[in-house]
Structures are given as structure tokens and as C-alpha cells.
MIVEX-946706 format. One record per residue (C-alpha): x, y, z; residue number from 1. Coordinates in nm, 4 decimals, always signed. Each point is the difference from the previous one (the first is absolute). Layout:
% MIVEX-946706
node x: X y: Y z: Z num: NUM
...
% end
This chain:
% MIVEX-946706
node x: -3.2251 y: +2.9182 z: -1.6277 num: 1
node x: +0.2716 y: -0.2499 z: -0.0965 num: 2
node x: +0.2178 y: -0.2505 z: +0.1312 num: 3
node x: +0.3194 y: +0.1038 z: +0.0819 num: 4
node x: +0.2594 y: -0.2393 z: -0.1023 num: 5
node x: +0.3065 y: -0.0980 z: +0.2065 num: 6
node x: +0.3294 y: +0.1916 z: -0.0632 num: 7
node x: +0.2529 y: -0.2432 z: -0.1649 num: 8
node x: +0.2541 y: +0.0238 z: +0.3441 num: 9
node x: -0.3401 y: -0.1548 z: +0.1898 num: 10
node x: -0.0401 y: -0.2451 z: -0.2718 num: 11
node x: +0.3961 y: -0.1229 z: -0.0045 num: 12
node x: -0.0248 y: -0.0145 z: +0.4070 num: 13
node x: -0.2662 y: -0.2093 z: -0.0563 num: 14
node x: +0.0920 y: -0.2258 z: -0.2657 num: 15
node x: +0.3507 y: -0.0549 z: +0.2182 num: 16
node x: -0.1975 y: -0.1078 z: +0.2975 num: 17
node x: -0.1940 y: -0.2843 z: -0.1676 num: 18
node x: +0.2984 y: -0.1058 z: -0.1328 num: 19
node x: +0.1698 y: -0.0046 z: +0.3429 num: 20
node x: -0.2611 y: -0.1705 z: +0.1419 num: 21
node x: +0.0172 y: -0.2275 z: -0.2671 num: 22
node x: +0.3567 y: -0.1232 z: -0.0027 num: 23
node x: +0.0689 y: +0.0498 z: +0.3485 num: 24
node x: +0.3672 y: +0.0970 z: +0.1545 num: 25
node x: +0.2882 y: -0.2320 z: +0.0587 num: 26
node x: -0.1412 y: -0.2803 z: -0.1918 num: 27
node x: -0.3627 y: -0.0251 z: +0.2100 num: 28
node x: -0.3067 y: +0.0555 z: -0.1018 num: 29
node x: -0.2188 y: +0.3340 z: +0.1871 num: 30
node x: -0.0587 y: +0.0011 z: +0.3396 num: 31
node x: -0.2572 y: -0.1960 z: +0.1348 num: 32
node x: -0.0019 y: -0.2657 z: -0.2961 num: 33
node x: -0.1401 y: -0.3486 z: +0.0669 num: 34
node x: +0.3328 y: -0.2424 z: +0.0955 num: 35
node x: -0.0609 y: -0.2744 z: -0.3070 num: 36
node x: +0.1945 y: -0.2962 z: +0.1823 num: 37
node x: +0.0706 y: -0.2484 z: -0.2722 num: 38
node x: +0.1867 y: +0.3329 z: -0.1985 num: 39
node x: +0.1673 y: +0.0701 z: +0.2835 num: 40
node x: +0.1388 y: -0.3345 z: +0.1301 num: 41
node x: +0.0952 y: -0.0604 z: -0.3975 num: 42
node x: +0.2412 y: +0.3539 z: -0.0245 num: 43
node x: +0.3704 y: -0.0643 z: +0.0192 num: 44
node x: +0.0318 y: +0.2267 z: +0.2906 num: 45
node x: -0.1768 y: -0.2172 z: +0.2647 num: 46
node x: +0.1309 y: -0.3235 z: -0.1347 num: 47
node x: +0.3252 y: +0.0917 z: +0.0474 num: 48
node x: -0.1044 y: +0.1641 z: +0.3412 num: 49
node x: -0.1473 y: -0.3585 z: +0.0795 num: 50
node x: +0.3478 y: -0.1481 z: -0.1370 num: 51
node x: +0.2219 y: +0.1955 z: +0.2176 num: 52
node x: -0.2346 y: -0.0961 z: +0.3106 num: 53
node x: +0.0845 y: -0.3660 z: -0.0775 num: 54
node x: +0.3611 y: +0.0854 z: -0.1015 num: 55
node x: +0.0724 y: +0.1851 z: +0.3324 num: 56
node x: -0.1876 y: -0.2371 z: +0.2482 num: 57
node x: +0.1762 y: -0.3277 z: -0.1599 num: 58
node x: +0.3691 y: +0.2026 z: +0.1236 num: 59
node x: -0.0465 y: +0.0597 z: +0.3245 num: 60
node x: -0.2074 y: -0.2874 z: +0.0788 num: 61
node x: +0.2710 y: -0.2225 z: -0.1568 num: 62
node x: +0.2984 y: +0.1830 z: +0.1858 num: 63
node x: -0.2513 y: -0.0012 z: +0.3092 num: 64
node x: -0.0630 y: -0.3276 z: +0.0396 num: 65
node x: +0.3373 y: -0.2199 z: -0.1412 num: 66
node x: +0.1776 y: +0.2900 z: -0.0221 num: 67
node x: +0.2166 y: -0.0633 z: +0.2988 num: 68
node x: +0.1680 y: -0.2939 z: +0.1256 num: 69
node x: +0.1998 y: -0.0956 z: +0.3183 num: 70
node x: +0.1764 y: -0.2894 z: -0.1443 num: 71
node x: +0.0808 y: -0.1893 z: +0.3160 num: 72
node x: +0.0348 y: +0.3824 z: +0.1730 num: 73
node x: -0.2336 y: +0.1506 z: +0.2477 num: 74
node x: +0.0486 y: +0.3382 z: -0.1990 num: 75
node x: -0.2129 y: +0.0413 z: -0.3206 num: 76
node x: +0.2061 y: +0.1004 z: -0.3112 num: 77
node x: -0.1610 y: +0.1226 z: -0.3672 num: 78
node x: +0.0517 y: -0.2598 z: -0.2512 num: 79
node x: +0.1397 y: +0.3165 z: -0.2240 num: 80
node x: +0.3728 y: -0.1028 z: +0.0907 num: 81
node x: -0.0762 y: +0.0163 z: +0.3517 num: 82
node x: -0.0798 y: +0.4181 z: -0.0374 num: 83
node x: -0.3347 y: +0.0718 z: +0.1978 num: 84
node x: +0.0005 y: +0.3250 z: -0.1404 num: 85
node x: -0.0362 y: -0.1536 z: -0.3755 num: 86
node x: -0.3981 y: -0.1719 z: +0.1665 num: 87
node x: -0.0280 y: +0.3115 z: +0.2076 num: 88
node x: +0.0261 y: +0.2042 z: -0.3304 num: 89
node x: -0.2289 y: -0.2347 z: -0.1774 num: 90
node x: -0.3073 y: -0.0337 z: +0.3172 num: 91
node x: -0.0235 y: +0.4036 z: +0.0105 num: 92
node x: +0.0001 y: +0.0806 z: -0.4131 num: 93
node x: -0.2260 y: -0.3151 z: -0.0664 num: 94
node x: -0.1909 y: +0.1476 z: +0.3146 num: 95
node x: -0.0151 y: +0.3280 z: -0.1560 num: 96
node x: -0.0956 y: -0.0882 z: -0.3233 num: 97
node x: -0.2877 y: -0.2635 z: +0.1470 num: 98
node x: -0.1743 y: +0.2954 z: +0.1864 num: 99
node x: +0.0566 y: +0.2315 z: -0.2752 num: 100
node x: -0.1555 y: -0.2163 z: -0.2494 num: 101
node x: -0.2824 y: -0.0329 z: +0.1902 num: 102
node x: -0.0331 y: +0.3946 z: +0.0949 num: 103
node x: +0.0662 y: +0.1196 z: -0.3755 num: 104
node x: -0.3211 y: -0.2573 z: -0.1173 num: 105
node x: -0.1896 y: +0.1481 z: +0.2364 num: 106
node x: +0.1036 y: +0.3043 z: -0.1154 num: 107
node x: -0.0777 y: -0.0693 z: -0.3962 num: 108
node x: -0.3753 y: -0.1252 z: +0.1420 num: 109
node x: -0.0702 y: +0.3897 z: +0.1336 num: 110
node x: +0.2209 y: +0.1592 z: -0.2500 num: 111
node x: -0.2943 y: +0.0512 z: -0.2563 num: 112
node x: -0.2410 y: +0.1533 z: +0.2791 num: 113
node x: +0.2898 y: +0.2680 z: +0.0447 num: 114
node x: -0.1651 y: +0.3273 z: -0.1343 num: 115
node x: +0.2886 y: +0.2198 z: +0.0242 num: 116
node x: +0.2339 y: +0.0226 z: -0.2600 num: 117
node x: +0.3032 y: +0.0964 z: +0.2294 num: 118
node x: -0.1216 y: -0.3026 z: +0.2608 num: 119
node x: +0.0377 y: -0.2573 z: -0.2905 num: 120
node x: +0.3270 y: +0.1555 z: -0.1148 num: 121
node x: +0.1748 y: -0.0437 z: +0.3698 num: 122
node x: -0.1492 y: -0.3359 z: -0.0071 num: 123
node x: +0.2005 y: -0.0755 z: -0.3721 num: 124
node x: +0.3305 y: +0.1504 z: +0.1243 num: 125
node x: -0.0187 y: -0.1429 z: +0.3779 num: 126
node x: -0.0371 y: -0.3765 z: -0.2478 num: 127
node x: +0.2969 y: +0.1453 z: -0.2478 num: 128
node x: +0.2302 y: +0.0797 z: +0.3416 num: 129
node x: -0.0895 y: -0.3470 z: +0.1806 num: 130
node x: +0.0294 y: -0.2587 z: -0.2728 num: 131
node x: +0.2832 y: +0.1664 z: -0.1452 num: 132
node x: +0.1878 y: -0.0560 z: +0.3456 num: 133
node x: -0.1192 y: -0.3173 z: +0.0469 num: 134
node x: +0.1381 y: -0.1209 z: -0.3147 num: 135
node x: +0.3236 y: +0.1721 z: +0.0825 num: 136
node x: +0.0431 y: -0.2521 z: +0.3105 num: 137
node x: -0.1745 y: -0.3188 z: -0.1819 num: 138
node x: +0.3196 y: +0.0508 z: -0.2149 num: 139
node x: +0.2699 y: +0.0621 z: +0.3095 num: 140
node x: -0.1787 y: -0.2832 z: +0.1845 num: 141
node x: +0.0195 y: -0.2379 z: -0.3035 num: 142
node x: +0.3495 y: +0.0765 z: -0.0307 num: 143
node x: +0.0797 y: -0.0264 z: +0.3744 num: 144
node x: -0.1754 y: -0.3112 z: +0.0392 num: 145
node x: +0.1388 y: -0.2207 z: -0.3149 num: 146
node x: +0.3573 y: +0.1478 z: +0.1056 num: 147
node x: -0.0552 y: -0.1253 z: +0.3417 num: 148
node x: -0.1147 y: -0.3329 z: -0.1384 num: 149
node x: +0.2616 y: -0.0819 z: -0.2501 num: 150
node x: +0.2170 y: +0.0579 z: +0.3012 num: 151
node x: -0.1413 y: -0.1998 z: +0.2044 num: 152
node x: +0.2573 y: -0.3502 z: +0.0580 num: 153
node x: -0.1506 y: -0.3336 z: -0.1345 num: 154
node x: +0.0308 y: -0.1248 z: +0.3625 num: 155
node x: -0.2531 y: +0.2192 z: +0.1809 num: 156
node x: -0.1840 y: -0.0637 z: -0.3166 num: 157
node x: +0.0137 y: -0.4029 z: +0.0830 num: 158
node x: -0.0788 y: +0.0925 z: +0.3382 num: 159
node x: -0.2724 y: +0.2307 z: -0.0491 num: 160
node x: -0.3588 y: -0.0177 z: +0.0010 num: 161
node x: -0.0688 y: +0.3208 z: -0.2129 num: 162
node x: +0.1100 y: -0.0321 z: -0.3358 num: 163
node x: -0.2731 y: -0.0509 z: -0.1644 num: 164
node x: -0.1326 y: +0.4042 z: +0.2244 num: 165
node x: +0.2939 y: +0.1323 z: -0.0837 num: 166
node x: -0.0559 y: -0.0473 z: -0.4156 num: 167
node x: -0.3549 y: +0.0813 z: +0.0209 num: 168
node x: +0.0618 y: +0.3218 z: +0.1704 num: 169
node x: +0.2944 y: +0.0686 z: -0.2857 num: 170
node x: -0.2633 y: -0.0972 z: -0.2760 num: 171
node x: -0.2879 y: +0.2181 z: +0.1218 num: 172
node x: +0.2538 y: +0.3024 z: +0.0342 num: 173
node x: +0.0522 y: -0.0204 z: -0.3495 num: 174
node x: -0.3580 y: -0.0318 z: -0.0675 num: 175
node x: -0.0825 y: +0.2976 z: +0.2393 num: 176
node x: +0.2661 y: +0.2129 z: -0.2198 num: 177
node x: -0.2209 y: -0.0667 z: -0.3084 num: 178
node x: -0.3608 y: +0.0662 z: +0.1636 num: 179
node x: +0.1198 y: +0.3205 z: +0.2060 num: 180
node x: +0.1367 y: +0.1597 z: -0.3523 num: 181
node x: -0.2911 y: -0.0766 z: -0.1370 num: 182
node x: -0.1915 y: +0.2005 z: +0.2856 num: 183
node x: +0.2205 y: +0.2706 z: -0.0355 num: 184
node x: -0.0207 y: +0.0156 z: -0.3783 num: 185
node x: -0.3548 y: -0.0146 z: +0.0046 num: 186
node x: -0.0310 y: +0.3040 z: +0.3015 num: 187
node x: +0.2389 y: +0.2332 z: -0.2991 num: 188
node x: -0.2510 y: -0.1400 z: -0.2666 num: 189
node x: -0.3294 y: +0.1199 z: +0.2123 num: 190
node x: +0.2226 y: +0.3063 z: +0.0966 num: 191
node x: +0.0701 y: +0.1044 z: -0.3445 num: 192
node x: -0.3827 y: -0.0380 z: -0.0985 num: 193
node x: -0.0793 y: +0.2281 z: +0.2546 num: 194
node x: -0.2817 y: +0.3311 z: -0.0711 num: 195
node x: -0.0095 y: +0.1683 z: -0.2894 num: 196
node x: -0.0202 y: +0.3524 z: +0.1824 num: 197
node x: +0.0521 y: +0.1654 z: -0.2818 num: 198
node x: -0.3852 y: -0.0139 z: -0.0660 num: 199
node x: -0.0312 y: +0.2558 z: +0.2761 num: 200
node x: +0.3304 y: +0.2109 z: +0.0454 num: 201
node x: +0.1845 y: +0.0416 z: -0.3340 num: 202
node x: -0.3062 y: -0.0314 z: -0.2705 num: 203
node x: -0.2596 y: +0.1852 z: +0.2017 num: 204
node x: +0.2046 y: +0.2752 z: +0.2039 num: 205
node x: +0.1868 y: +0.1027 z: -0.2758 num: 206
node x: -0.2892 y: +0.0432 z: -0.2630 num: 207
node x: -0.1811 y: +0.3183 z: +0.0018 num: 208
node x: -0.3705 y: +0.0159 z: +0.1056 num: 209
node x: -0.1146 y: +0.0828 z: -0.3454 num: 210
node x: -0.2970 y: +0.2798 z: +0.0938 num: 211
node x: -0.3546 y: -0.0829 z: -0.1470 num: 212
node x: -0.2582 y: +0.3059 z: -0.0135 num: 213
node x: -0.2834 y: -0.1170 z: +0.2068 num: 214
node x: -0.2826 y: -0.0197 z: -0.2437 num: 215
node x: -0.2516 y: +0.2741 z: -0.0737 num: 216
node x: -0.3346 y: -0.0337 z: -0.0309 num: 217
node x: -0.1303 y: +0.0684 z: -0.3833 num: 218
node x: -0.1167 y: +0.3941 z: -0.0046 num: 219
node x: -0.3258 y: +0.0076 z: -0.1007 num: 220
node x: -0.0599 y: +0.3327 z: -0.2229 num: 221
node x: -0.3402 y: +0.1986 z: +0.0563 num: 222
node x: -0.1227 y: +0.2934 z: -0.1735 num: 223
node x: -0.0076 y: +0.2695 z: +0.1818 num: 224
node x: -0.1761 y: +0.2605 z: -0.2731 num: 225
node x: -0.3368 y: -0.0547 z: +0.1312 num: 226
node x: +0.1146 y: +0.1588 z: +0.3528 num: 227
node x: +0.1644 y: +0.3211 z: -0.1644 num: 228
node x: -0.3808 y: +0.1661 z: -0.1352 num: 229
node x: -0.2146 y: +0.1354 z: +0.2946 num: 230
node x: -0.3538 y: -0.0872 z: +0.0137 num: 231
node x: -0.0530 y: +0.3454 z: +0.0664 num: 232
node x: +0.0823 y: +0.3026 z: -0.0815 num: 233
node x: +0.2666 y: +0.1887 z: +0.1775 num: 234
node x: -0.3098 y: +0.2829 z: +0.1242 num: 235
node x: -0.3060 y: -0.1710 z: +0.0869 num: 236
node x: -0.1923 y: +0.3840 z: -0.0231 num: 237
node x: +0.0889 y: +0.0825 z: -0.3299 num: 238
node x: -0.2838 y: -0.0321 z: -0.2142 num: 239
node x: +0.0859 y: -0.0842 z: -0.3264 num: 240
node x: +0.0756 y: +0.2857 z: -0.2823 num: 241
node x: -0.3052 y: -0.0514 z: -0.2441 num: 242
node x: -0.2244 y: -0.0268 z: +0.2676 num: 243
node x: -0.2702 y: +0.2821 z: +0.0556 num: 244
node x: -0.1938 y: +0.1088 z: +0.3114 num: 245
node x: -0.3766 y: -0.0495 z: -0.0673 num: 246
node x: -0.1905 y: +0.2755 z: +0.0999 num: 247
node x: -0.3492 y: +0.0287 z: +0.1831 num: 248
% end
């Protein structure tokens, strides 16, 4: 008997799964893959992730600790033209953006041991959403802070302690604008790579099974002649016509 062959939907299906598992999803290898850590530390994606880390703690530790100044008060005032919400703006984004930094690497660590493919893609927009935002108020605090700096009077500037805070946490604002774009235009980038589903809805759903006869096993042709004579007569008692009755 012979080997039936697989139908060509089977054979598509399976040819789109190796590739799958292949390539990956949202720019990751397959699930369970071995981390490589030099490759990983090396991709733009967690140098910049490592960037904004630095970026964000240099802001708020900056405002944090020269950020204010009492000169000759007993009340603290922000060194941003005396505005504490221009350093309370800049501790809770730089803040955000330290923890974040830190959450979304951990995140891109377990992101190839995600097997589902809906799992990763949450994981891609939930990174599109937050760096997105984050560079949204990089850029307002930027522009809040300088403004509050340029007016700040060249006499609390002689009097205070925290210029040299106040332009750090101006200059690393800028920087965080560039690193957090970055982010977010590498999140689209891994978004846009995404599955190719088509290797299991469109291609294989809408192609028709294409029906194979199961195969038959070769008919083997016998004579049958040999069965059609009797070995006998049809009456056994009949004596044969030329045959004569001795007699005593």
C-alpha cells in the first residue's frame, strides 16, 4: 500500500509555521530562544533605554539636590525663577522616566520568552503609548524649564548655589527628548514588523482543499476459466452413451 502524501493546504500550514518560528513576531526571535547578551546589550533599543536611565536620573537628582535655595530665607525656593512647580515638574517626569527605563529593560529581557503573539503585541503598543508620552513632557519640561531659567534675574543667579543644577537639568531634558523619540520610533518600527498572519488566515483559509483520491491498491487480474468446467459431470449415474452392459 502507498504513502499518502500531504494535501498542499497541510503542506502551506506547515511551511508558514517554520517560518514563524523562524523570524519570530515583533522583532524577537521564537519563544523560548536562548537570550545572547552581547547582541542584546549592542541593539539600539536598550542603549537608548540605558541612555534615558542616565538622562532621567541626572534631572531630578540635579533639581533634587541644588535645585532649591533659601538665599538668606528660611523658605526654600526653585532656582527656576523662584517657581517650585518648574523642579516639582522636573523630580516627578525624571522620576517617571528613571523607573520606566528600568521596568521597560526588564521588560525587553522576557519579551523573547513571550509565546503568545497577542502578549508580545500589548507589550509593543503599551512601549508605543509610554515613550510616546514621555517624550511629549521631555519636550513641555524642556521648554518650561529653559523659560523659567532665562527668566531667572542675574541677582538670585549671583546669589545662588544652583546654577550649575539648574543647566544640567535643562541639558539632560533636551537629551531625554532625543532618547525617548528614539524609544518610541523604535516601539512603531518593532510594531510594524509584527506577524505575518497571513500564512494562516488569508493564504490557507481561502484556498480550497484540493481533494486527492486515496490510493488504490494495483488489481491483480486472475483467470477465472479454469473454475467455469466441472470436474464432473452434471449426473454422476449416467453411464456414458457408447458404453454396453456386459452380460453373464
Amino acid at each position: 500500500m502507498k504513502k499518502q502524501k500531504p494535501s498542499a493546504v497541510t503542506a502551506n500550514w506547515m511551511d508558514g509555521r517554520i517560518k514563524m518560528e523562524t523570524a519570530g513576531s515583533f522583532g524577537a526571535g521564537r519563544a523560548a530562544s536562548v537570550l545572547n547578551k552581547i547582541a542584546f546589550i549592542k541593539q539600539p533599543q536598550t542603549i537608548l533605554r540605558i541612555l534615558s536611565w542616565i538622562f532621567s536620573m541626572a534631572v531630578f537628582c540635579s533639581i533634587v539636590n541644588e535645585g532649591y535655595v533659601n538665599n538668606g530665607s528660611e523658605r526654600l525656593r526653585c532656582v527656576f525663577n523662584r517657581n517650585n512647580d518648574a523642579c516639582n515638574y522636573g523630580i516627578v517626569v525624571g522620576v517617571g522616566a528613571f523607573l520606566a527605563s528600568i521596568g521597560f529593560f526588564a521588560l525587553d529581557i522576557y519579551f523573547p520568552q513571550i509565546s503568545s503573539v497577542s502578549d508580545r503585541k500589548k507589550a509593543v503598543l503599551l512601549d508605543i503609548a509610554f515613550s510616546g508620552l514621555w517624550t511629549f513632557l521631555w519636550f513641555v519640561g524642556f521648554c518650561f524649564l529653559a523659560n523659567q531659567w532665562q527668566r531667572t534675574s542675574q541677582k538670585e543667579l549671583l546669589l545662588g548655589q544652583g546654577k550649575v543644577a539648574a543647566r544640567a537639568a535643562v541639558a539632560f531634558s533636551f537629551f531625554s527628548i532625543i532618547t525617548w523619540a528614539g524609544l518610541t520610533a523604535r516601539a512603531v518600527q518593532r510594531y510594524l514588523m509584527g506577524t505575518d498572519m497571513s500564512l494562516f488566515t488569508t493564504e490557507h483559509m481561502e484556498e480550497k482543499p484540493v481533494s486527492q483520491p486515496y490510493p488504490t491498491p494495483e488489481a491483480t487480474v486472475e483467470t477465472t476459466d479454469i473454475y467455469n468446467t466441472a470436474p464432473f459431470s452434471s449426473n454422476p449415474d449416467a453411464a456414458p452413451k457408447d458404453f454396453q452392459v456386459p452380460t453373464y
